[in-house]
C-alpha positions as CSV (number, residue, x, y, z in Angstrom):
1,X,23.1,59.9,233.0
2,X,20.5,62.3,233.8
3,X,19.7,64.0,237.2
4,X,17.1,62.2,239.1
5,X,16.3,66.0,240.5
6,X,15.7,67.2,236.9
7,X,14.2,64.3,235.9
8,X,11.6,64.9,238.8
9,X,11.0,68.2,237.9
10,X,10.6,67.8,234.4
11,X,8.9,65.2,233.9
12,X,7.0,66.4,230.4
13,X,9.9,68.2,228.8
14,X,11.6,64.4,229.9
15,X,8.4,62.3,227.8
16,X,8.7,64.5,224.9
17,X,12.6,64.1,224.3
18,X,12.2,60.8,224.8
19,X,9.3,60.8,222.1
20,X,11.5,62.7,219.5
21,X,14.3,60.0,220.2
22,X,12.3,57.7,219.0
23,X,12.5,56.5,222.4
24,X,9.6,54.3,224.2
25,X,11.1,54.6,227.7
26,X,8.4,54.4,230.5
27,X,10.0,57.4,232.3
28,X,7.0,57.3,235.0
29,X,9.0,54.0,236.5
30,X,11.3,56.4,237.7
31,X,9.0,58.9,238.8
32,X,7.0,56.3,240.6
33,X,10.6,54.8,242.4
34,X,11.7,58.2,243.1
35,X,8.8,58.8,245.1
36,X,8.3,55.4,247.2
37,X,12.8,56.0,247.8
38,X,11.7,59.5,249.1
39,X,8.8,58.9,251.2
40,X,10.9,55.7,252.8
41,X,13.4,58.2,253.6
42,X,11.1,60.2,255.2
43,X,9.7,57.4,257.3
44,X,13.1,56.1,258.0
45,X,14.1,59.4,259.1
46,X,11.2,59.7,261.8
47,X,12.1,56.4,263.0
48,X,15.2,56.8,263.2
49,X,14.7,59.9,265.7
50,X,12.4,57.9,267.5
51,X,15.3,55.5,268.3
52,X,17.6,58.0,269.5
53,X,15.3,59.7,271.5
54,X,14.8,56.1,273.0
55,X,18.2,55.6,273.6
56,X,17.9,58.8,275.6
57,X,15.6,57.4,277.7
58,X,17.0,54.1,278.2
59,X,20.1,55.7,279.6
60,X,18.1,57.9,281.8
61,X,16.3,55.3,282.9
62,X,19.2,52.7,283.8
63,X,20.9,55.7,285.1
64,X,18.3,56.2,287.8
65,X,17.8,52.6,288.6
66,X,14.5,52.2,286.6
67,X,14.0,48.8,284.8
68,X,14.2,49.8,281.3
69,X,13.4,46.3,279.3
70,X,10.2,47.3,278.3
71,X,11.8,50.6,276.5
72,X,14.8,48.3,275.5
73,X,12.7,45.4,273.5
74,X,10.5,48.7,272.1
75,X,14.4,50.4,270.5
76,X,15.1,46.6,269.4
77,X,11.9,46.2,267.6
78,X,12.3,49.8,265.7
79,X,15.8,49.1,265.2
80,X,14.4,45.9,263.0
81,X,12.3,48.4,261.4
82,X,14.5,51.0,260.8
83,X,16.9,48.1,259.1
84,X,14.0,46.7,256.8
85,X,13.4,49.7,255.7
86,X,17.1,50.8,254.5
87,X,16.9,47.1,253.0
88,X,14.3,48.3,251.3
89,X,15.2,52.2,250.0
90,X,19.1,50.1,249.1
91,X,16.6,47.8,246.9
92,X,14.7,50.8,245.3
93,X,17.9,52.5,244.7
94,X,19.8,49.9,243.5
95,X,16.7,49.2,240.7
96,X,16.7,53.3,240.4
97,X,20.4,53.2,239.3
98,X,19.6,50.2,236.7
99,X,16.9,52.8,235.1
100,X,18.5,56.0,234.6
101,X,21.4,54.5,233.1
102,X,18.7,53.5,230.1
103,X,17.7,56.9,229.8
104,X,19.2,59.0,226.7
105,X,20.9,62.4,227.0
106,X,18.7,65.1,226.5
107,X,19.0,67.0,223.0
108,X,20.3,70.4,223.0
109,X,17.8,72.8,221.7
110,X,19.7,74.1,218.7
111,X,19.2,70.0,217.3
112,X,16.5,69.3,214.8
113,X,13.7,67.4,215.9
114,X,13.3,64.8,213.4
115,X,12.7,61.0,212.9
116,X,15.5,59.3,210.9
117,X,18.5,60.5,208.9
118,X,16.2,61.9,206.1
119,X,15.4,64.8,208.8
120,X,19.1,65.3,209.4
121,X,20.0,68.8,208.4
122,X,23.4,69.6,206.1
123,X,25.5,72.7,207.9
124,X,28.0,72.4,204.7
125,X,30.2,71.2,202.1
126,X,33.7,71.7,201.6
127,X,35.3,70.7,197.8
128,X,34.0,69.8,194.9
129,X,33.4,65.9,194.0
130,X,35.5,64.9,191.4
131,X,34.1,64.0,187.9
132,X,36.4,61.2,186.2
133,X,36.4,60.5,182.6
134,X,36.0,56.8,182.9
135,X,33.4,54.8,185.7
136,X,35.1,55.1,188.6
137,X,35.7,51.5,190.6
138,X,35.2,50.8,194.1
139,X,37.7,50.4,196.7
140,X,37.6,46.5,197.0
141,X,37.9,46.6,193.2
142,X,40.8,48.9,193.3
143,X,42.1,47.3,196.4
144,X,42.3,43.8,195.0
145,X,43.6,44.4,191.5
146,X,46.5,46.4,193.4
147,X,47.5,43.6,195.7
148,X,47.0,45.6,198.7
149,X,43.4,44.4,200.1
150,X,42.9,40.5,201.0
151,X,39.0,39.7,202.0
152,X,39.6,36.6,201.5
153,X,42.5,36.1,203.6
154,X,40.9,38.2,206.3
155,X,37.6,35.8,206.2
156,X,39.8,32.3,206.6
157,X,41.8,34.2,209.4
158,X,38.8,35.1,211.4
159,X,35.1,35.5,209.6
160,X,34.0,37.9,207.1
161,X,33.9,41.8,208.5
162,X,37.7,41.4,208.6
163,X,40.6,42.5,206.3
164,X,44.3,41.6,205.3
165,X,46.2,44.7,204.3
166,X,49.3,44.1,202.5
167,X,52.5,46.1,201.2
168,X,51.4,49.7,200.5
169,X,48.1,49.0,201.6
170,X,49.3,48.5,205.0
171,X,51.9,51.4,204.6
172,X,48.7,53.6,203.6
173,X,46.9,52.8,206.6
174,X,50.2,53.2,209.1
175,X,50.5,56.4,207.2
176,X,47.2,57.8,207.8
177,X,47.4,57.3,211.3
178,X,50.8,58.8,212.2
179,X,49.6,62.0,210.0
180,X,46.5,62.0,211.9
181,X,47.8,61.8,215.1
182,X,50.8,64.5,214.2
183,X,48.1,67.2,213.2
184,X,46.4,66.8,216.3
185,X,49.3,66.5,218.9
186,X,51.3,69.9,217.2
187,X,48.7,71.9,215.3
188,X,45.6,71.0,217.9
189,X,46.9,70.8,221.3
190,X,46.0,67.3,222.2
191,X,47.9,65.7,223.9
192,X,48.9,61.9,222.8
193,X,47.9,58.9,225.0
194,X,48.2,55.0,224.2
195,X,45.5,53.6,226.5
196,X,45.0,49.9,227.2
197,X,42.7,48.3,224.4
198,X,40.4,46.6,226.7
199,X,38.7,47.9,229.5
200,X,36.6,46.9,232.8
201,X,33.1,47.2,232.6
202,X,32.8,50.0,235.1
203,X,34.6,52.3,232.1
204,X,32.2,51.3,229.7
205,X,29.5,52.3,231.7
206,X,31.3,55.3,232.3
207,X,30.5,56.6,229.0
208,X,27.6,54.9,228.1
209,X,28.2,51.6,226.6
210,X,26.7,49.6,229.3
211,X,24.4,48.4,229.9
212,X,22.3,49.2,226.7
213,X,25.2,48.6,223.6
214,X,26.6,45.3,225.3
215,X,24.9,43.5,222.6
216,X,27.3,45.2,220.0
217,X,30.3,44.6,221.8
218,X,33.6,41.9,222.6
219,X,33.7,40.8,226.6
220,X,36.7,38.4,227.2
221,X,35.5,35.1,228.4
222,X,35.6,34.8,232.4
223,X,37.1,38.2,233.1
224,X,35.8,41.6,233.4
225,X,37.2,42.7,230.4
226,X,35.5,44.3,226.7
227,X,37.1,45.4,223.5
228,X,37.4,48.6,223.3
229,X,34.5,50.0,220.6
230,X,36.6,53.6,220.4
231,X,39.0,55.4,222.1
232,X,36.7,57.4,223.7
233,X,36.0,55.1,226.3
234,X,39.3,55.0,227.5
235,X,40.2,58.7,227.1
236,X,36.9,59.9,228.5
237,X,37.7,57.9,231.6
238,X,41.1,59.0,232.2
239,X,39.7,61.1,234.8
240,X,36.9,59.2,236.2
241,X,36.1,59.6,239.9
242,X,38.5,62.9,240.5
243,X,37.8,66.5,241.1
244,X,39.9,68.2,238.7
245,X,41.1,72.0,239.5
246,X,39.3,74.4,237.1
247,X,42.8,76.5,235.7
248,X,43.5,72.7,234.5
249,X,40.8,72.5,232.0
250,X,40.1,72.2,228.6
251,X,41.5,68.6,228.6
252,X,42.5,67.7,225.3
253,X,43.4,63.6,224.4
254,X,44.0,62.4,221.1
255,X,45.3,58.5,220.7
256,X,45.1,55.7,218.2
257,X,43.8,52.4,218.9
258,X,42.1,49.7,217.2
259,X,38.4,49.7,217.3
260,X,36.2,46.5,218.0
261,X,32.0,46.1,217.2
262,X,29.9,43.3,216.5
263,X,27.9,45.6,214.3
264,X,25.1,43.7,215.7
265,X,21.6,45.0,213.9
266,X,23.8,46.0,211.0
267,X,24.1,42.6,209.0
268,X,23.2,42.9,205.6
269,X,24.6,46.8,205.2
270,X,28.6,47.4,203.7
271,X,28.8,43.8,203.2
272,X,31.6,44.1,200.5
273,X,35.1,45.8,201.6
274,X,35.4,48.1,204.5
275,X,32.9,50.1,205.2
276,X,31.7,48.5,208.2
277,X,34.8,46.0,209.6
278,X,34.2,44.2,212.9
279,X,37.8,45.6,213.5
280,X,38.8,49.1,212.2
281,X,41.7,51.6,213.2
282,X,40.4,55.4,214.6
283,X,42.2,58.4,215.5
284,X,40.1,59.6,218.3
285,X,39.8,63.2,219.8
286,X,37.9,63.6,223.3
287,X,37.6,66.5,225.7
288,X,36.9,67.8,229.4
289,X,35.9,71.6,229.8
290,X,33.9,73.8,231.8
291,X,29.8,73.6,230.7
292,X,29.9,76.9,229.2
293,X,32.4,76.4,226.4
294,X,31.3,73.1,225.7
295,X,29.4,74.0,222.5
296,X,32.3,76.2,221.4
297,X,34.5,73.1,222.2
298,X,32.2,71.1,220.1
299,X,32.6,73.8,217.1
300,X,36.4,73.3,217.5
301,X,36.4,69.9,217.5
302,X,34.5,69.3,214.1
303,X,36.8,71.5,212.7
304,X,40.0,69.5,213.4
305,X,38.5,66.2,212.0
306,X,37.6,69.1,209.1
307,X,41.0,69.5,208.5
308,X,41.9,66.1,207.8
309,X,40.2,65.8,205.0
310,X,40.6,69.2,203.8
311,X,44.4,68.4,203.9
312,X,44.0,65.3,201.7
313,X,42.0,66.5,199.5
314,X,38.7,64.9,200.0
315,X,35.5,66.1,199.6
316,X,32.9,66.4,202.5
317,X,29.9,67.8,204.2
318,X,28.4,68.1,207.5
319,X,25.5,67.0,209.2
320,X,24.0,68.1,212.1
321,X,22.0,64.8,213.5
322,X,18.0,65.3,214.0
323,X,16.9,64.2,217.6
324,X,15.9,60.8,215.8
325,X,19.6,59.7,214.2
326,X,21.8,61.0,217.5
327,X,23.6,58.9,219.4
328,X,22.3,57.4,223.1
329,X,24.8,59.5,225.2
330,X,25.1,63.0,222.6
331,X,23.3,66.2,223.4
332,X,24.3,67.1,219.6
333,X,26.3,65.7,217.0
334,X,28.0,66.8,213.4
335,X,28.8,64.2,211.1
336,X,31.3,64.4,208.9
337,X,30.5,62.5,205.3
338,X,32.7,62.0,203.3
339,X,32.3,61.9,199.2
340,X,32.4,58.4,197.3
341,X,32.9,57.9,193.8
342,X,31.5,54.5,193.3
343,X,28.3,55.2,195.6
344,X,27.9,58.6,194.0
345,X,27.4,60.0,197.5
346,X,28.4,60.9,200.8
347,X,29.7,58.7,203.7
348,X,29.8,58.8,207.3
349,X,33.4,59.5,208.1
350,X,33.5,61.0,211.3
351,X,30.7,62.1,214.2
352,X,31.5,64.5,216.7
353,X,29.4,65.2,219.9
354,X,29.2,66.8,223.2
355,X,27.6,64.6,226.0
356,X,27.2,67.7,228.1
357,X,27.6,66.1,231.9
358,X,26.0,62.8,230.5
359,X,29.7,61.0,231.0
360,X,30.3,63.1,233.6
361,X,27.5,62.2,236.3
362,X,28.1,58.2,235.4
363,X,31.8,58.3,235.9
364,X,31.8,61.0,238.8
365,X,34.4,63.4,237.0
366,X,33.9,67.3,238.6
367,X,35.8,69.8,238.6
368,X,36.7,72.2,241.9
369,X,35.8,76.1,240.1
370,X,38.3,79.2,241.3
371,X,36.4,81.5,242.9
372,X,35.8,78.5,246.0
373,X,31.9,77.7,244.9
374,X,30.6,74.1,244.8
375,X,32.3,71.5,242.5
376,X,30.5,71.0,238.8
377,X,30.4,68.0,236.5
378,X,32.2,68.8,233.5
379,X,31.4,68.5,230.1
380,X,32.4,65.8,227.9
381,X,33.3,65.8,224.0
382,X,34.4,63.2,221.4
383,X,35.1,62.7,217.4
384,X,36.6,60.6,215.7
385,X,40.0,62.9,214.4
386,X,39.3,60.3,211.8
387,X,38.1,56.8,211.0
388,X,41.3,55.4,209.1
389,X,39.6,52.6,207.5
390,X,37.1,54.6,205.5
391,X,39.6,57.5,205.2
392,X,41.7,55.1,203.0
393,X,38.7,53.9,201.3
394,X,38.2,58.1,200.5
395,X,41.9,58.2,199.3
396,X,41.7,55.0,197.3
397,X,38.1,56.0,195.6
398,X,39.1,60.0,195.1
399,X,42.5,59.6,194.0
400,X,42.4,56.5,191.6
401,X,43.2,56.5,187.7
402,X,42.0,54.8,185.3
403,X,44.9,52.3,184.5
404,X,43.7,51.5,188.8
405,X,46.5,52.8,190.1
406,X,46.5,55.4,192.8
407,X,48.4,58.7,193.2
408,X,49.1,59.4,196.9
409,X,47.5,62.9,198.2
410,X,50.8,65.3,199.0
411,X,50.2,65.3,202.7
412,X,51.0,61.8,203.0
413,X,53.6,61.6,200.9
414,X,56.4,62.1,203.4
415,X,54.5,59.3,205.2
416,X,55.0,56.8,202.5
417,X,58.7,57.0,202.5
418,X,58.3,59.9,199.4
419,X,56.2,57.2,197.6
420,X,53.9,59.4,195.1
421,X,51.7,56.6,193.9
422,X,50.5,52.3,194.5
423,X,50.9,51.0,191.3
424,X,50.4,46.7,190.5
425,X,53.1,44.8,192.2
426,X,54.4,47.8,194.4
């Protein structure tokens, strides 16, 4: 969330963000809140030394004999006041709290203003797509002829959105992840965590799910529990609530978990295959570090979701998000997109962001800096280190043949038990 100080003081830079989110916010509710709380306070505050200094004179007064009931039924009367009226400013600021947590991060000025993807802006391309001799099939084509990819099975065991994955197909998606999570944890210096899957809602509000994405995702029937949508909800709240000492930081996390979404608002869009699964497996990469090497953190970070796919092989470019396409608790975002054979274009494979101290002021996570001086919010990162769903969609698409079989990319090779290829019936 944003500072209500900055908020206050910035009150046009605050409209015009909000504008180029495509955001319709009335930001003057807060404004107008902000300043009934702080004139309460003020009043409450006078009253409040009016009450002591009556207290005074009660004492004095019963000290020296004097009847003081007139003084004492005046202190009881602005004691009721003085407990309206913090009634009142706990109303205001309860109401307060329910706003700002609606309120987007604000952009970083190096983002694009811009309305939709279309004003997105590519940073690069890494490889060359692939040009086959034959029409290249899709991966629920390829997946189905190969025995490895059951829609059908998935949709009778729970609804459509969901998939079987069988034999190698499986074995592809097990592999994915373990070579994922192994060039993070040895070459990237994360550090491996298996959080819980679901989580209170006090952690998703810690990083911005609730109250605006509830819509979008699982809550378990008469408990304060929610699927997890990513691992960054979890991993970003490792340290919620705690001062952390500043020689500690960066904080690197890396984990794999199952992801879960309604997709909600997305209906009609990836209906066939995988591409948009109400369940999905994710490699995610988050991290905690001081506010000036956060952008050079965020640099980093896109570069070790990079180097998945530059070590299978796949062809990519990055996006930087325009104002209008970012994400409700980013400050800027790269996506990573990934190159598809039967859509003849790039994917969204991965999105990398730093939330600045967005995270940071919801879930109360500061850190204590060397030289003694006042504690700071730190800065919070996350990207997925990949999405393993669509990676294997990338691997099945990129690396097919025309008989439909599929070699294996050479990383993953020692993954799949030395297994170089999925051919029918293997």
């Amino acid at each position: 969330m944003l500072e209500i100080k900055w908020i206050r003081n910035n009150i046009e830079e605050v409209k015009t963000f909000l504008k180029n989110r495509n955001n319709d916010f009335d930001v003057e509710k807060i404004v107008t809140l902000d300043e009934e709380k702080r004139s309460l306070l003020a009043e409450t505050e006078t009253l409040k030394a009016q009450r002591n200094e009556g207290s005074r004179k009660v004492a004095e007064a019963k000290a020296s004999g004097t009847d003081a009931a007139a003084l004492m039924e005046e202190m009881k009367t602005l004691g009721q006041k003085v407990k309206e009226i913090d009634n009142k400013i706990s109303e205001i600021d309860n109401e307060l709290q329910a706003l700002l947590l609606q309120v987007p991060n604000r952009p970083h000025d190096s983002v694009p203003v811009g309305k939709d993807e279309n004003d997105n802006i590519e940073i690069r391309k890494w490889g060359t797509p692939h040009k086959f001799s034959f029409d290249p099939q899709a991966h629920w084509d390829l997946g189905e002829h190969l025995g490895i990819l059951d829609f059908e099975k998935g949709a009778a065991l729970a609804q459509s959105r969901f998939t079987v994955l069988k034999g190698a197909g499986a074995r592809l998606e097990r592999a994915l992840m373990n070579f994922m999570l192994d060039l993070h944890t040895t070459q990237h210096g994360y550090k491996e965590i298996q959080p819980p899957f679901m989580v209170s809602s006090q952690t998703m509000l810690g990083t911005g799910q609730l109250p605006k994405f509830a819509e979008d995702l699982y809550k378990c029937e008469n408990e304060d529990l929610w699927l997890i949508p990513t691992a960054e909800v979890p991993l970003t709240n490792l340290h919620a609530g705690e001062l952390l000492a500043e020689e500690n930081l960066p904080l690197y996390y890396t984990a794999y978990t199952p992801c879960f979404r309604k997709e909600a608002g997305s209906y009609g869009r990836d209906v066939r295959g995988m591409m948009r699964q109400h369940q999905f497996d994710k490699v995610e990469m988050v991290k905690l570090c001081k506010p000036e090497e956060s952008y050079n953190e965020l640099e980093k970070l896109t570069s070790n979701a990079e180097e998945v796919l530059q070590k299978l092989g796949l062809p990519y470019r990055v996006i930087c998000l325009c104002t209008g396409d970012m994400g409700f608790g980013a400050s800027k975002t790269y996506d990573l997109e990934v190159w598809l054979p039967s859509q003849d274009k790039y994917r969204e494979i991965s999105s990398c962001s730093n939330c600045e101290d967005f995270q940071a002021r919801r879930m109360g996570t500061r850190y204590k800096p060397v030289d003694g001086g006042k504690p700071r919010y730190v800065h919070t990162l996350n990207g997925s280190g990949i999405a393993i769903g669509r990676t294997l969609i990338a691997v099945l698409e990129n690396y097919q043949r025309e008989d439909g079989s599929i070699e294996i990319p050479e990383a993953l090779v020692p993954y799949m038990g030395g297994m170089k290829e999925i051919k029918l019936l293997s």
